[in-house]
N, CA, C and O of each residue as an XYZ file, in Angstrom:
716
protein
N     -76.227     72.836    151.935
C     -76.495     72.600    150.534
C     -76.218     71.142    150.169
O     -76.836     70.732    149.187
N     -75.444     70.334    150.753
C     -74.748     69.061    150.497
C     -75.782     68.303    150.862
O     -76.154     67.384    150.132
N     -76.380     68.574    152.019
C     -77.246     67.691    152.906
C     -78.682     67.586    151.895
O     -79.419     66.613    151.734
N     -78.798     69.397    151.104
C     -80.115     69.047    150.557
C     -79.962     67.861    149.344
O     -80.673     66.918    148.995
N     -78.956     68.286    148.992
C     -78.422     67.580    147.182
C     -78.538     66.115    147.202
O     -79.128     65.486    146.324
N     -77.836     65.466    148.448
C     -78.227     64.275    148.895
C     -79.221     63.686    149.302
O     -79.347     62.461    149.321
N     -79.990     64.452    149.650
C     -81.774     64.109    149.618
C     -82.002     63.917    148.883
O     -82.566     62.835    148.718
N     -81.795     64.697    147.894
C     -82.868     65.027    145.956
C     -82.387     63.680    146.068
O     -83.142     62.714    146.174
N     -80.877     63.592    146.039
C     -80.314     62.189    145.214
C     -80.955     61.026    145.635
O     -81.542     60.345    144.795
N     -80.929     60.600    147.135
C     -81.615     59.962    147.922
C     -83.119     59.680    147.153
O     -83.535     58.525    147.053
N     -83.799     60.701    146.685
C     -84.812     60.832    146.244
C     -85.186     59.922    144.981
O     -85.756     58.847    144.793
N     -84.555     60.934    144.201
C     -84.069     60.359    142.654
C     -83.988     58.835    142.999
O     -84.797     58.162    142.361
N     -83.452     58.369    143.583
C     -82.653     56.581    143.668
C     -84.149     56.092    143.817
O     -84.455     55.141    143.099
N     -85.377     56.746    144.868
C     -86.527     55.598    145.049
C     -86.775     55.769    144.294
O     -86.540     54.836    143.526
N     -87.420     56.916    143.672
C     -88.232     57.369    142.605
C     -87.866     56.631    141.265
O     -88.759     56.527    140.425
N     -86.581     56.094    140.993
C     -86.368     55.630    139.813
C     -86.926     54.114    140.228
O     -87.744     53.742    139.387
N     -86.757     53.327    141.080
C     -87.329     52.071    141.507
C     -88.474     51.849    141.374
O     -88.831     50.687    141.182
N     -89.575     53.080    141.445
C     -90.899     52.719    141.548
C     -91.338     53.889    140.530
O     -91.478     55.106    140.659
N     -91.498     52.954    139.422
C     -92.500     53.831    138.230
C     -93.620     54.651    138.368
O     -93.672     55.784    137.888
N     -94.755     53.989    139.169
C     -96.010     54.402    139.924
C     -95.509     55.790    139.846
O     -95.843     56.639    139.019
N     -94.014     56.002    141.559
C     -94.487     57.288    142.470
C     -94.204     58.694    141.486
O     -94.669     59.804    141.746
N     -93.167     58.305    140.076
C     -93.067     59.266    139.486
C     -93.852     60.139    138.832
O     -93.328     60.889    138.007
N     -95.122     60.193    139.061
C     -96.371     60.622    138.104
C     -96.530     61.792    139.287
O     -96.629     62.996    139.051
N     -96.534     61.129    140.707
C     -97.085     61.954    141.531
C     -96.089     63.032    142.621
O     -96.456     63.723    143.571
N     -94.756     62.832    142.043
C     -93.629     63.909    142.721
C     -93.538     64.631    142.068
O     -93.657     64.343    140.877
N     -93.223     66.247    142.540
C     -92.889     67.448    141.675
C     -91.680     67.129    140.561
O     -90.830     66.268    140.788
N     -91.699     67.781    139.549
C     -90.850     68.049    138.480
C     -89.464     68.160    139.174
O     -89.349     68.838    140.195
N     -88.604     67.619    138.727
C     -87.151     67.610    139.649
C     -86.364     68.760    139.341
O     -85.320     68.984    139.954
N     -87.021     69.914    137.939
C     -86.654     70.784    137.951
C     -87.141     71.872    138.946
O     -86.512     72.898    139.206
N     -88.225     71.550    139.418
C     -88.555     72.519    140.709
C     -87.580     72.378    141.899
O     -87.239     73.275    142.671
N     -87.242     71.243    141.903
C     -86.899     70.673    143.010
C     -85.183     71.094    142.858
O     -84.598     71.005    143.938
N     -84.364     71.507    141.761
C     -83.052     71.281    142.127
C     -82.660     72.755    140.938
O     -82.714     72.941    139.722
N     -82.315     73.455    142.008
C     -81.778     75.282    141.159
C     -80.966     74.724    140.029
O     -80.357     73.654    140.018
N     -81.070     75.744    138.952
C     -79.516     75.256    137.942
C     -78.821     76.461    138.605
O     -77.831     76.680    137.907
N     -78.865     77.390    139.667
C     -77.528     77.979    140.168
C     -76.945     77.479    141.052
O     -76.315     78.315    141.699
N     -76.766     75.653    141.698
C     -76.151     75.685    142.280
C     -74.819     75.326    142.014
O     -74.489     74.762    140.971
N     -73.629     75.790    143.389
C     -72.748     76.737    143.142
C     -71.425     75.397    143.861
O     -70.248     75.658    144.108
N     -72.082     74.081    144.039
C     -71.557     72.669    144.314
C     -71.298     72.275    143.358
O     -71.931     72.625    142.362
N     -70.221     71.356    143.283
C     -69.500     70.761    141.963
C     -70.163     69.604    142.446
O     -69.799     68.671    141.730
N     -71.044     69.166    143.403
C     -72.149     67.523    143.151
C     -73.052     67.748    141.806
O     -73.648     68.781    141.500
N     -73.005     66.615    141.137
C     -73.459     66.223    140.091
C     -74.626     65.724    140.477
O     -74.562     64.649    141.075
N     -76.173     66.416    140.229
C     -77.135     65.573    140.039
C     -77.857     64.849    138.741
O     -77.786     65.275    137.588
N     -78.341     64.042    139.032
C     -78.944     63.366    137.807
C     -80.064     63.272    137.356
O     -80.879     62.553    137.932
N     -80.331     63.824    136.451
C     -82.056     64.396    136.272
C     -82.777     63.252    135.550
O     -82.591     63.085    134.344
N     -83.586     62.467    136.249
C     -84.602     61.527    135.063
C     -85.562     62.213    134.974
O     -86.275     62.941    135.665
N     -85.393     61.625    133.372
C     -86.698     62.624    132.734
C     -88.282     61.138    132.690
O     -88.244     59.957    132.344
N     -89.198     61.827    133.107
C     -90.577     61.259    132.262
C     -90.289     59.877    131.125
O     -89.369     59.767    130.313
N     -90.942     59.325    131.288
C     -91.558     58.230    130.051
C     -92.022     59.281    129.658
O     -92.426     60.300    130.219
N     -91.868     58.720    127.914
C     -92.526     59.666    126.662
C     -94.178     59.172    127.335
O     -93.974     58.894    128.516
N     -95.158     59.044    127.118
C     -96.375     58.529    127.154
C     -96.534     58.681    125.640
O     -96.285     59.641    124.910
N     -97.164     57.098    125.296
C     -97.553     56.701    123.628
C     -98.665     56.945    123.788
O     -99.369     57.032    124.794
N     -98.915     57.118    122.263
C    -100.250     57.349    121.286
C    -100.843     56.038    121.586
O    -100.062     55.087    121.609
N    -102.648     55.725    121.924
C    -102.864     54.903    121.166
C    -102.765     54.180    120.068
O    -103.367     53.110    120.162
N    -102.245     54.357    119.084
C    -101.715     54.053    117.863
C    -100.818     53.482    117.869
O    -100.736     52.455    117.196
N     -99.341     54.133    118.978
C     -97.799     53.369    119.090
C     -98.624     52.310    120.281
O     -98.119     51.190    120.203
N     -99.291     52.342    120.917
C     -99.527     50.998    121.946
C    -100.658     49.708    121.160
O    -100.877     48.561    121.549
N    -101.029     50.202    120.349
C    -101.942     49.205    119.106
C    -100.769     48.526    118.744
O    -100.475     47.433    119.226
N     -99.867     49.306    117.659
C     -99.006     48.443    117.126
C     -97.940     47.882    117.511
O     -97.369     47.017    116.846
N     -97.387     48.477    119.080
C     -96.499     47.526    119.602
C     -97.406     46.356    120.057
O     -97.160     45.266    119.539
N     -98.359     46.420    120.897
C     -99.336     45.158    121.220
C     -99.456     43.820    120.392
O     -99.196     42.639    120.621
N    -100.015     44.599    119.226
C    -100.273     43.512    118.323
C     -99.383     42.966    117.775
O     -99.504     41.796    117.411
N     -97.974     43.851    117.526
C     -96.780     43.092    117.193
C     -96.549     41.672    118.459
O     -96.499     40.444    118.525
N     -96.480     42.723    119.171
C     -96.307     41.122    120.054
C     -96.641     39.854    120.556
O     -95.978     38.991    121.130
N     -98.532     39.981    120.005
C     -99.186     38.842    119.706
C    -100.604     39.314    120.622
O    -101.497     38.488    120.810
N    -100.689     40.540    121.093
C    -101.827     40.232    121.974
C    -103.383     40.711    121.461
O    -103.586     41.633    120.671
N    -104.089     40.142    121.889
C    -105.385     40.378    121.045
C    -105.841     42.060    122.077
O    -105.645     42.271    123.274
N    -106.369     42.828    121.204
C    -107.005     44.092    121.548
C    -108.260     44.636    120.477
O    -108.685     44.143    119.432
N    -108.660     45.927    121.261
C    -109.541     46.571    120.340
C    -109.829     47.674    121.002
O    -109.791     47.757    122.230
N    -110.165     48.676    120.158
C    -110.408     50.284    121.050
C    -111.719     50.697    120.634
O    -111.990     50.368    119.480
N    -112.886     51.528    121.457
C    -113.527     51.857    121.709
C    -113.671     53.647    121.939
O    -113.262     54.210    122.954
N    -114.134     54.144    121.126
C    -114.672     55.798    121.634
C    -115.797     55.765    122.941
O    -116.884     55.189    122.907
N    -115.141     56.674    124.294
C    -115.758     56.812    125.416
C    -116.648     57.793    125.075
O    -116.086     58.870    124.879
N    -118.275     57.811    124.882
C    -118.906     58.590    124.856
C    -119.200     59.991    125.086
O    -119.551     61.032    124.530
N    -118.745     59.268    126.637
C    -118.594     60.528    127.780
C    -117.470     61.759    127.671
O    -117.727     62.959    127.566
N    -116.328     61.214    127.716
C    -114.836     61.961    127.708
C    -114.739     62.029    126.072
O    -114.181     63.083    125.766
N    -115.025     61.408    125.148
C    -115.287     61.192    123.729
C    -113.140     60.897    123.505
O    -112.547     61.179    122.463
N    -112.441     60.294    124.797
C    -111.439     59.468    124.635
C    -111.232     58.195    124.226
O    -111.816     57.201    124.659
N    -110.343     58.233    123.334
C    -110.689     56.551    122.791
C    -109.539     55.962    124.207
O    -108.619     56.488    124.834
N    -110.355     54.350    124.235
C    -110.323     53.532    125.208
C    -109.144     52.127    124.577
O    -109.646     51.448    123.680
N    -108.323     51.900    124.824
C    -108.007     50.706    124.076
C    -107.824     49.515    125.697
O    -107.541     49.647    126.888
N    -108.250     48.261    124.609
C    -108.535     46.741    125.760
C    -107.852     45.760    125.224
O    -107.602     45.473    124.054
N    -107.598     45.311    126.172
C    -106.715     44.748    126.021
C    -106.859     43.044    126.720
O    -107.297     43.093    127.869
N    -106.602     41.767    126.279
C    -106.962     40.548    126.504
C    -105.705     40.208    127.271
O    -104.610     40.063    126.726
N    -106.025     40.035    129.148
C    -105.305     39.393    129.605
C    -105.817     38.405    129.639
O    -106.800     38.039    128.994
N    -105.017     37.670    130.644
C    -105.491     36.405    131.464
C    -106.073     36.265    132.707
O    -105.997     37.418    133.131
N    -106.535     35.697    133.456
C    -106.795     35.473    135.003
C    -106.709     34.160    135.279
O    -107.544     33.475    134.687
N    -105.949     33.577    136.005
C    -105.099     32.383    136.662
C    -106.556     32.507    137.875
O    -106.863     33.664    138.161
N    -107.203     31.630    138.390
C    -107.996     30.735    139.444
C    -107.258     29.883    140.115
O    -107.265     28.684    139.836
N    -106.473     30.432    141.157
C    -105.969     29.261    142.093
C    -106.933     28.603    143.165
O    -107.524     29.089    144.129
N    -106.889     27.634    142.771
C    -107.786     26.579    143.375
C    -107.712     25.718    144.562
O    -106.586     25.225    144.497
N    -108.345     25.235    145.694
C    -107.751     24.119    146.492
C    -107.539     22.932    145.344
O    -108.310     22.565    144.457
N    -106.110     22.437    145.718
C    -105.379     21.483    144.939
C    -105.890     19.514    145.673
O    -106.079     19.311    146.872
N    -105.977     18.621    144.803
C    -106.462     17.479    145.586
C    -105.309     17.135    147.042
O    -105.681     16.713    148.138
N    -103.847     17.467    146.629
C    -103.003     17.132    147.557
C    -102.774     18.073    148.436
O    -101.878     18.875    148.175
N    -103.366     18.176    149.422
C    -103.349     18.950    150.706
C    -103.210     17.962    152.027
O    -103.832     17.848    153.084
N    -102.098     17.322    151.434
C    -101.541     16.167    153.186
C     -99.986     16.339    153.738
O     -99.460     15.726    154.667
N     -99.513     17.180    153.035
C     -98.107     17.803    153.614
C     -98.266     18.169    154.739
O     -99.298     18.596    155.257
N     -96.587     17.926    155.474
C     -97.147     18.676    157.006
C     -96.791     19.904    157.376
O     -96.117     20.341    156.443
N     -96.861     20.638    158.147
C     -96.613     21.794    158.754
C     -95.190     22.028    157.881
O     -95.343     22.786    156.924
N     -94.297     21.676    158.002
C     -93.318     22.138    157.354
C     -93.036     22.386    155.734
O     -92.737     23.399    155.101
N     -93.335     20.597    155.235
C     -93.296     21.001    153.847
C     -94.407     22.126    153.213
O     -94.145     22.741    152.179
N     -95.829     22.340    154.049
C     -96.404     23.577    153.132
C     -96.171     24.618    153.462
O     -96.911     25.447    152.932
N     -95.101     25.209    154.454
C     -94.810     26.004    154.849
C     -93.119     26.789    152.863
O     -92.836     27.656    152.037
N     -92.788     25.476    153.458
C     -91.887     25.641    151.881
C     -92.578     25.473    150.783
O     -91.930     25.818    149.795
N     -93.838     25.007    150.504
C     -94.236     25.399    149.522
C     -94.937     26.678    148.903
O     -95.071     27.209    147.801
N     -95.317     26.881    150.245
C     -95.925     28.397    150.332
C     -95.238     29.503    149.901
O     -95.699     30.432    149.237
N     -94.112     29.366    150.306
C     -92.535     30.607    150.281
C     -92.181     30.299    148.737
O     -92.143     31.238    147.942
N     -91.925     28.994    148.323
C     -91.662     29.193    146.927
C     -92.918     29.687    146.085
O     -92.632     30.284    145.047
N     -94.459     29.503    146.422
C     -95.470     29.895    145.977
C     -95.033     31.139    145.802
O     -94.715     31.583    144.699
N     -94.989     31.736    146.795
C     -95.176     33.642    147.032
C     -93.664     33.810    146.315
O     -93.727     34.820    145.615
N     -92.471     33.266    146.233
C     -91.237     33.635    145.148
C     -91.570     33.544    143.652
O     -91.360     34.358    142.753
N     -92.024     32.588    143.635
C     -93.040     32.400    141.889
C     -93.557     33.562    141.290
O     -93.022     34.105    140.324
N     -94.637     33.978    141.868
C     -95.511     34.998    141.699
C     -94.924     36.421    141.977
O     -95.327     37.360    141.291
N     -94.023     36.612    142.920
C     -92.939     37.773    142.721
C     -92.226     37.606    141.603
O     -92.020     38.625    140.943
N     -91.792     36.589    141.214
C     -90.718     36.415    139.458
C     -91.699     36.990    138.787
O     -91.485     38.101    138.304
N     -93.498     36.104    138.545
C     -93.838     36.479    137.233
C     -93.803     38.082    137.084
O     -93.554     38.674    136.033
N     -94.071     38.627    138.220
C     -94.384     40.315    138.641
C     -92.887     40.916    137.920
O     -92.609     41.617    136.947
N     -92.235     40.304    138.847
C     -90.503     41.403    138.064
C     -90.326     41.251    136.556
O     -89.864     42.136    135.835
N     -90.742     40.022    136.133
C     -90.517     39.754    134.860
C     -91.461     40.809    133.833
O     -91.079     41.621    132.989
N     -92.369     40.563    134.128
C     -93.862     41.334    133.360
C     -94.752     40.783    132.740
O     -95.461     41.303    131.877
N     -94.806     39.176    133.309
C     -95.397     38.290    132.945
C     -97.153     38.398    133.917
O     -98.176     37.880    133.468
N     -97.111     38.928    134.826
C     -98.101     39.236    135.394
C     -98.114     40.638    136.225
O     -97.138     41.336    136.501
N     -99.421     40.852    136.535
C     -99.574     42.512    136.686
C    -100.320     42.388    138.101
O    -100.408     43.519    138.580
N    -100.817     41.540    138.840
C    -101.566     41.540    140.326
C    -101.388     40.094    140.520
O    -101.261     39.304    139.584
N    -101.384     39.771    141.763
C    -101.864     38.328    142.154
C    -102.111     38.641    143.585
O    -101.452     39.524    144.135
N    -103.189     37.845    144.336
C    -103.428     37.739    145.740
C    -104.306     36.590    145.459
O    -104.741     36.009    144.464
N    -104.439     36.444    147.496
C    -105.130     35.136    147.780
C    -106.973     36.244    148.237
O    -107.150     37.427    148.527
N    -108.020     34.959    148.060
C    -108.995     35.602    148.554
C    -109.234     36.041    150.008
O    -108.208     36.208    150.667
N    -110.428     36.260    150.634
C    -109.992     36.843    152.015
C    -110.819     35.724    152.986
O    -110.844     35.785    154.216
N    -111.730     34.318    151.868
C    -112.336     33.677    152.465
C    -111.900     32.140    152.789
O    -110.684     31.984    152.672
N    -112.430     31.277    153.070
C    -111.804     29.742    153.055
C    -112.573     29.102    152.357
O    -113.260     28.192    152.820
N    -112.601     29.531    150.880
C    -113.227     28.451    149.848
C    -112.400     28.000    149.056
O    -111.190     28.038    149.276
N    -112.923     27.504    148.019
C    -111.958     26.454    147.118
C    -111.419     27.161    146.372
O    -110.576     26.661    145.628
N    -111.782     28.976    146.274
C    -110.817     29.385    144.856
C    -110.012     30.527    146.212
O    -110.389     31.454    146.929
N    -108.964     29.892    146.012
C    -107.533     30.463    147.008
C    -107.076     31.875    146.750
O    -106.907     32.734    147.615
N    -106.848     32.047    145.094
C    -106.663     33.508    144.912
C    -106.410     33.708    143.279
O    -106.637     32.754    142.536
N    -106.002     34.790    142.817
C    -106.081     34.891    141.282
C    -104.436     35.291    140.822
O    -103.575     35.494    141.679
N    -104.230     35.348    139.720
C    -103.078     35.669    139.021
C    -103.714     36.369    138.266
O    -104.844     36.023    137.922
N    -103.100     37.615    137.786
C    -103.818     38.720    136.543
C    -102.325     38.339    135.591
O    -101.344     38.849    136.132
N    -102.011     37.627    134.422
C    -101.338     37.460    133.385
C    -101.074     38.586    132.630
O    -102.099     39.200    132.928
N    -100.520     39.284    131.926
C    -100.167     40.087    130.812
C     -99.254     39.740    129.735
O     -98.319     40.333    129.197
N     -99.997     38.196    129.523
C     -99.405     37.670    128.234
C     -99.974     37.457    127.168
O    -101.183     37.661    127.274
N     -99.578     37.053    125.913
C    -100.156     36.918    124.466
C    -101.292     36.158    124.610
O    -102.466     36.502    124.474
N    -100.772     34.967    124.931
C    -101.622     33.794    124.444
C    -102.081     32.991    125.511
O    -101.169     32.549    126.210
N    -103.339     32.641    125.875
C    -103.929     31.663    126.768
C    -102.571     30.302    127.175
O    -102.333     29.841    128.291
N    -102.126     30.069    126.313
C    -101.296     28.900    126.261
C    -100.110     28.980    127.039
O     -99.687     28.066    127.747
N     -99.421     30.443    126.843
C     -98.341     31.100    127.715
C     -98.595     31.161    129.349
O     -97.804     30.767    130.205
N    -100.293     31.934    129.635
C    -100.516     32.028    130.785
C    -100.578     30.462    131.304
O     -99.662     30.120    132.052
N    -101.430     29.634    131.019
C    -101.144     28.581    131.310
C     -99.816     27.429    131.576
O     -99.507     26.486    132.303
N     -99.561     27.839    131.005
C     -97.996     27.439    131.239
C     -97.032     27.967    132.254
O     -96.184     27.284    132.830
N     -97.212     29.072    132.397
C     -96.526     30.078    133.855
C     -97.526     29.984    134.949
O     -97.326     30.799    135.850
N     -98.324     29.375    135.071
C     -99.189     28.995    136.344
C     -98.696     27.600    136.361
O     -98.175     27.048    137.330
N     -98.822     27.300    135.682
C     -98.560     25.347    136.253
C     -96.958     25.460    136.604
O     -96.285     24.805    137.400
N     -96.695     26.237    135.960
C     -94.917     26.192    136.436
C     -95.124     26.868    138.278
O     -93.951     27.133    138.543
N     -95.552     27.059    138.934
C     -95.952     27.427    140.089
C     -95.521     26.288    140.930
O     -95.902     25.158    140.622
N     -94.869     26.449    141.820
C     -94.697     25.295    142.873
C     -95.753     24.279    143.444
O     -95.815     23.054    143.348
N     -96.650     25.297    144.138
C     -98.087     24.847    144.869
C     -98.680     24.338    143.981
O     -99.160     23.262    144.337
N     -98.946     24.670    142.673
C     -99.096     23.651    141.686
C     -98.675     22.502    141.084
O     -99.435     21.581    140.785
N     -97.802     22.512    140.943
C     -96.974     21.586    140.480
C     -96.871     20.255    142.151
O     -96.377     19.128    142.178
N     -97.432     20.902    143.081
C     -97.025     19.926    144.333
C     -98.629     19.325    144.730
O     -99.031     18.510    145.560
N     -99.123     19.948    143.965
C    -100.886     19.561    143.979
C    -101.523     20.465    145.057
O    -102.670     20.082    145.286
N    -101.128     21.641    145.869
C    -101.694     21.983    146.756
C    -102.524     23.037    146.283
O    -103.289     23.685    146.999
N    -102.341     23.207    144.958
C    -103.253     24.453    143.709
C    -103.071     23.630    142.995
O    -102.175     22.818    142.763
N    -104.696     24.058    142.362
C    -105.030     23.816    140.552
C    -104.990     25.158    140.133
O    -104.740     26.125    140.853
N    -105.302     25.171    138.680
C    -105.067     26.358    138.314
C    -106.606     26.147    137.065
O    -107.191     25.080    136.879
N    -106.876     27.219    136.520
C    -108.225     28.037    136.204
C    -108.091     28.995    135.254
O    -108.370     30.152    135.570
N    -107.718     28.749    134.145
C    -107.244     30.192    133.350
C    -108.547     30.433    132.606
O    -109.331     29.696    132.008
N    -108.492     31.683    132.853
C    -109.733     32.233    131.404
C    -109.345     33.679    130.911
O    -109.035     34.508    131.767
N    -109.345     34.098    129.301
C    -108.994     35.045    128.748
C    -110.395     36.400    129.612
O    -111.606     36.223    129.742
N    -109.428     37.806    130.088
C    -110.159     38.421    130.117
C    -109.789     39.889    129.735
O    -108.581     40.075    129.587
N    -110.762     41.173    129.512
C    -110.324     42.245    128.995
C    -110.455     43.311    129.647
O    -111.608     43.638    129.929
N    -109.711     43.886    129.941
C    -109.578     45.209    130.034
C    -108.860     46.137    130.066
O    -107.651     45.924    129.980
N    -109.487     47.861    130.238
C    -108.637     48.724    129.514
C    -107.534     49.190    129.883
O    -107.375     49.517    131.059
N    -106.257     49.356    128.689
C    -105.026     49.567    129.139
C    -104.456     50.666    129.935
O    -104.337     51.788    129.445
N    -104.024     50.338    131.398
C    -103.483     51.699    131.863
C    -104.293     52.247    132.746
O    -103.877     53.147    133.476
N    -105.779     51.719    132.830
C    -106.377     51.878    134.061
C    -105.929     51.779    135.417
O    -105.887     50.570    135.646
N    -105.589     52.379    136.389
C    -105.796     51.832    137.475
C    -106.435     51.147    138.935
O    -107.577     51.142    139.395
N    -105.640     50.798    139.236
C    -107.370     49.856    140.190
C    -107.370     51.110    141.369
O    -106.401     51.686    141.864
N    -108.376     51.244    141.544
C    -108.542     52.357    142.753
C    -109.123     51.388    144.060
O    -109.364     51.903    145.151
């Protein structure tokens, strides 16, 4: 019984780390009897409430971001959109560092773009899969064009000339996921 309880718990600990996997694990009340007969204490997280379109309109717009919602024909669900950003990382003019220094610029590149992620300043970033001049994108989830711009140039590889950067406002709907 100890061994299972410590699993759940075990469990519980990823599951709280990663928002995603909680949608798709059983109810933790399936998962853990209320007769058991162990004085271990488990800890039950419950669900995010999930908001109304309505509570995600007006927190949004409180916070500055431009949106607008749409009735889906089809599902006849209303749709709400939402104005991110997209960052264009670019080949930068200064590409004469050697083996080492772009090796450190690279690592602080890829630490950058993990901050904006933990923070919630951005929602995807990767490089492309080809060798042209646009290197890779930043997806922003901020207010204002001016903000995203500003958290891209704050970027190392930028700031060292080995990226330019490319911002343009773009929209879409909230809560989608990318499949």
């Amino acid at each position: 019984m100890k061994k299972i309880l410590f699993t759940i718990l075990v469990l519980l600990i990823i599951v709280s780390c990663k928002e995603e996997s909680k949608a798709n694990l059983p109810d933790i009340k399936e998962m853990v009897s209320e007769e058991a007969t162990d004085s271990t204490q488990v800890e039950v997280i419950k669900e995010p409430v999930k908001k109304t379109i309505k509570q995600l309109k007006e927190e949004l717009t409180a916070k500055g971001f431009q949106i607008f919602d749409y009735v889906d024909e089809k599902t006849k669900d209303t749709v709400l959109m939402q104005q991110y950003f997209i960052a264009f990382l670019k080949r930068g003019p200064i590409r004469t560092q050697n083996e080492e220094e772009a090796a450190l610029i690279q690592k602080e590149h890829l630490e950058h773009l993990g901050k904006m992620y933990e923070l919630g300043y951005a929602d995807i970033s990767g490089p492309f899969g080809d060798d042209g001049d646009i290197r890779g994108i930043t997806i922003y989830n901020v207010p204002t064009l001016k903000m995203a711009d500003s958290l891209a140039k704050a970027d190392p590889a930028v700031k060292a000339g080995r990226l330019e950067i490319e911002v343009h406002p773009w929209w879409a709907a909230k809560g989608f996921p990318l499949r």
